[in-house]
C-alpha positions in Angstrom: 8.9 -39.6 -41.1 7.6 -40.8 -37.7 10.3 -39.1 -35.9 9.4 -35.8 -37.4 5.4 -36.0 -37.2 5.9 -36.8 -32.9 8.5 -33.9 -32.7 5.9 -31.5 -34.6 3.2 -33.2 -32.0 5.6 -32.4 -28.8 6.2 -28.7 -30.7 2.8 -28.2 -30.6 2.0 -29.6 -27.7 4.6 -27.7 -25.8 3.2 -24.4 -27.9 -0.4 -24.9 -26.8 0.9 -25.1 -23.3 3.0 -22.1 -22.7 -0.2 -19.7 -24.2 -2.6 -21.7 -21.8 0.1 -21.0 -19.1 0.7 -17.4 -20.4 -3.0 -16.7 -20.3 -4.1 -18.4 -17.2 -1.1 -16.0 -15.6 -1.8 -12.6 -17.6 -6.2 -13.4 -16.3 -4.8 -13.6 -12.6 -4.9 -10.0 -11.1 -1.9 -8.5 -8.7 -2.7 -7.1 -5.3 0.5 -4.9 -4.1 -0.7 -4.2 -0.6 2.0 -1.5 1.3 1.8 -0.3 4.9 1.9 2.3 7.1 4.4 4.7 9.3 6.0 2.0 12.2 4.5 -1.0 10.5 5.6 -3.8 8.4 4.8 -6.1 5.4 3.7 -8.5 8.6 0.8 -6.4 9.3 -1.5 -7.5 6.4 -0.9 -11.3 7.2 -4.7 -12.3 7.6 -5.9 -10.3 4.1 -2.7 -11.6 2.1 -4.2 -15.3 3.6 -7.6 -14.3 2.2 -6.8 -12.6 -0.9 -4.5 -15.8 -1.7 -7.4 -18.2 -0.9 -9.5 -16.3 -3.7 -6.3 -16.8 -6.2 -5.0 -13.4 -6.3 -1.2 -12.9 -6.7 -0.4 -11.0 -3.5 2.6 -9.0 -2.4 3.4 -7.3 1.1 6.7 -5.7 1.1 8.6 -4.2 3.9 9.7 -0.8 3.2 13.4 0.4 3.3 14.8 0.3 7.3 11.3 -0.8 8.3 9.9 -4.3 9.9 12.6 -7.1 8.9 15.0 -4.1 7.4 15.2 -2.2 10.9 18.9 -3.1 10.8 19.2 -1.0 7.9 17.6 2.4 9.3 19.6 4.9 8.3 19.3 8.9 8.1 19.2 9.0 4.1 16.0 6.6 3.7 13.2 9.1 2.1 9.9 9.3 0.7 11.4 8.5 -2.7 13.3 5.7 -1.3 9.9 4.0 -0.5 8.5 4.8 -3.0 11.3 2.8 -5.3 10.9 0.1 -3.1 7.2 -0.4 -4.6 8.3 0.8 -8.6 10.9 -1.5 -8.2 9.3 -5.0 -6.6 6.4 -4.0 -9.3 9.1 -4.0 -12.3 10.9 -7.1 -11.0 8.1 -9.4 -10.4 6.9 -8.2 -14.0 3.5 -7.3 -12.4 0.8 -5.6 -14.6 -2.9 -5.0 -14.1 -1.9 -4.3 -10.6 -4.7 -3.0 -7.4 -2.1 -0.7 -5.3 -3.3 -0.5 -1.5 -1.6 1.9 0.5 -2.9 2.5 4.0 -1.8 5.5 6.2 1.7 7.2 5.3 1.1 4.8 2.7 -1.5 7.1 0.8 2.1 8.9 -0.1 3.9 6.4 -1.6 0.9 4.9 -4.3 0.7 8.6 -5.4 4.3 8.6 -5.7 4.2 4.9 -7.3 1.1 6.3 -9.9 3.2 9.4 -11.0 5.8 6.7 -12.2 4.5 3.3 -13.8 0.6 4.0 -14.1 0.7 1.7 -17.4 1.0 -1.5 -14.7 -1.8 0.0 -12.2 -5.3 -0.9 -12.3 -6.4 1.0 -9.1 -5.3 3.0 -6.4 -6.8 1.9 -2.9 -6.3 4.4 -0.4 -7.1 2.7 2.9 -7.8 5.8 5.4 -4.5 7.1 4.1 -3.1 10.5 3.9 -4.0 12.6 0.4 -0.3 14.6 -0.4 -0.2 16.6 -3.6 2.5 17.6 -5.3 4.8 20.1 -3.2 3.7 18.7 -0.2 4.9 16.2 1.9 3.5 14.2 4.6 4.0 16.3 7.9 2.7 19.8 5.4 -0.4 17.5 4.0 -1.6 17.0 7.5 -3.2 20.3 10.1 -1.1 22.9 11.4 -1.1 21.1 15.0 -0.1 17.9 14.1 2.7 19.7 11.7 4.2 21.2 14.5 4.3 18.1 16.3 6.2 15.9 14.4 8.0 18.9 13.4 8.8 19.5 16.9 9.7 15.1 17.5 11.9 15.3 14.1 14.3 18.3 15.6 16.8 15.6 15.2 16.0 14.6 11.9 16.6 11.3 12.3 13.5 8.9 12.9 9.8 9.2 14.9 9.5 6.3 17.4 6.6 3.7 17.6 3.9 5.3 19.1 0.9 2.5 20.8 -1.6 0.1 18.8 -4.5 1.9 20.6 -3.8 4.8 18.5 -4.5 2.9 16.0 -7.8 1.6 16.8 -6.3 -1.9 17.9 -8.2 -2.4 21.5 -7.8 -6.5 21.5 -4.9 -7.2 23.8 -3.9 -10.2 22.5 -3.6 -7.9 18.8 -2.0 -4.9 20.6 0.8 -7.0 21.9 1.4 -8.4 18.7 1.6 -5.2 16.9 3.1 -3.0 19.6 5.8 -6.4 19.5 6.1 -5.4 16.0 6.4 -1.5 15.2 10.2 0.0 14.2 11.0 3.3 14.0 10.0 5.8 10.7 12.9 7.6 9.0 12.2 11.2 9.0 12.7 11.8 5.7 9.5 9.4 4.8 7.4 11.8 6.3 9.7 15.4 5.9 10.8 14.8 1.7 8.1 17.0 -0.7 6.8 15.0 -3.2 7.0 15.9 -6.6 4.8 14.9 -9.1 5.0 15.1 -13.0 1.2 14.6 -13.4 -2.0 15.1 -11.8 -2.8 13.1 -8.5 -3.5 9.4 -9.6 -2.0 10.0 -12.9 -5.7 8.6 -14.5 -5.7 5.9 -12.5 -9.3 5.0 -10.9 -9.2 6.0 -7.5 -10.7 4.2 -4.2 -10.5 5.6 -0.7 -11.4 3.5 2.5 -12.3 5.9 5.5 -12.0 3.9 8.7 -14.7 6.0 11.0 -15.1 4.1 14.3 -13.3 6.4 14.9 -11.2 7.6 11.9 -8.0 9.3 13.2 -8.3 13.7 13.1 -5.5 14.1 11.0 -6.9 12.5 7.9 -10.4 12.8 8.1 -10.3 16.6 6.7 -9.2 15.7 3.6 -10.8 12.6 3.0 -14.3 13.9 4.2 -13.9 16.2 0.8 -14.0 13.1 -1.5 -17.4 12.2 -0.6 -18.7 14.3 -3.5 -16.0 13.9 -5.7 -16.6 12.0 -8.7 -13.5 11.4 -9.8 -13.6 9.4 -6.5 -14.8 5.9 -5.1 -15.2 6.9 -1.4 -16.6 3.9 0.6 -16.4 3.3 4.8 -15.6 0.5 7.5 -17.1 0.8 11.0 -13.9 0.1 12.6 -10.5 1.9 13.7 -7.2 3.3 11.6 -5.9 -0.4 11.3 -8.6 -2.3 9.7 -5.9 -4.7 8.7 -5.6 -5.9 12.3 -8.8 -5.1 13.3 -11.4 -6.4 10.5 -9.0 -8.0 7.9 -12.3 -10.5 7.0 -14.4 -7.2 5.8 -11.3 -5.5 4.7 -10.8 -8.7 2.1 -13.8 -9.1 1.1 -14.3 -5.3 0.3 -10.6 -5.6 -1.8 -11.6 -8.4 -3.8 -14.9 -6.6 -4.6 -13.0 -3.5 -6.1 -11.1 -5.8 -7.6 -13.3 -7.1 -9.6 
């Protein structure tokens, strides 16, 4: 009789446990943070430090032949291939309740990641990112000038090389060696593949975008200027350049855990 009440206790015990465990873990938001064209997972490594401090689960993957995958560039990585990588690390870690960042190129890839799984999304974070509906892809989504540059750079079709940090807004040297240190090629097809979309843009997700203004880069601030007035939109700014990551990752944290909340 003994045996059986202490085994009932443990069963108990052990019960009460796993939903305190399963509870504390379901209450403890996802932050999926993903990069921009020549940059890496590495580039966020001061916010994922900040975000972590504040107990939020944080991820900053490397997209396909990108950062630590630069071995594996290769001709047939595409939009949809990065945009996989994120559905994918998102359905493997078993993440829900997730705030999707996507800076730059990024902006491209969230949409694409929204279209697919918004039942595990929270919020989509557009840090001064580019804004590509469906039927467009990155180089069409941006103005006719800069299409016919990167049109005119991709005649190969095979990847854009790593332009400077300072276009970026990073002006410390000791941060514009590290990054310049740092940048891998883009595979064309990232920026050349249309995207195609089975439902509106953010899929009725609640949408956030980040302009970077000091100075935001030409190419994006057409289409971002519109959101200002949009009310399906969160439009909010940071007084500093295209990285913010590199450049202000303190504000930049601090602003993230905000719209986390």
């Amino acid at each position: 009789m003994k045996n059986t009440k202490r085994i009932l206790l443990i069963l108990i015990l052990n019960f009460i446990f796993l939903a305190s465990f399963a509870q504390l873990k379901s209450n403890k938001k996802n932050f999926v943070l993903v990069h921009g064209a020549w940059h890496g997972g590495w580039c966020w490594k001061e916010v994922k430090d900040n975000l972590i401090k504040q107990n939020f689960n944080t991820y900053t993957p490397s997209l396909s032949g990108m950062a630590e995958h630069k071995h594996n560039l290769n001709d047939s990585i595409s939009l949809q291939t990065h945009i996989l990588d994120i559905i994918n690390l998102i359905i493997m870690e078993d993440l829900q309740d997730v705030v999707l960042v996507g800076h730059s190129y990024a902006g491209a890839v969230i949409t694409g990641v929204a279209d697919s799984i918004p039942e595990r999304l929270s919020k989509l974070i557009y840090l001064d990112a580019m804004l590509v509906h469906n039927g467009e892809s990155p180089i069409t989504s941006e103005p006719n000038a800069e299409q016919l540059k990167k049109i005119k750079t991709f005649r190969n079709k095979e990847h854009f090389d790593p332009i400077s940090s300072s276009y970026f807004g990073v002006s410390d040297r000791t941060q514009m060696k590290w990054v310049n240190e740092r940048l891998t090629p883009q595979p064309y097809m990232t920026f050349g593949q249309i995207l195609e979309l089975d439902h509106e843009f953010g899929n009725g997700i609640p949408l956030v975008y980040i302009a970077c203004i000091n100075p935001q880069l030409s190419v994006l601030k057409n289409r971002s200027d519109k959101l200002k007035n949009e009310k399906s939109w969160t439009y909010l700014t940071l007084n500093t350049g295209h990285d913010a990551m590199i450049t202000q990752p303190n504000e930049l944290s601090a602003m993230l855990i905000e719209l986390a909340e």
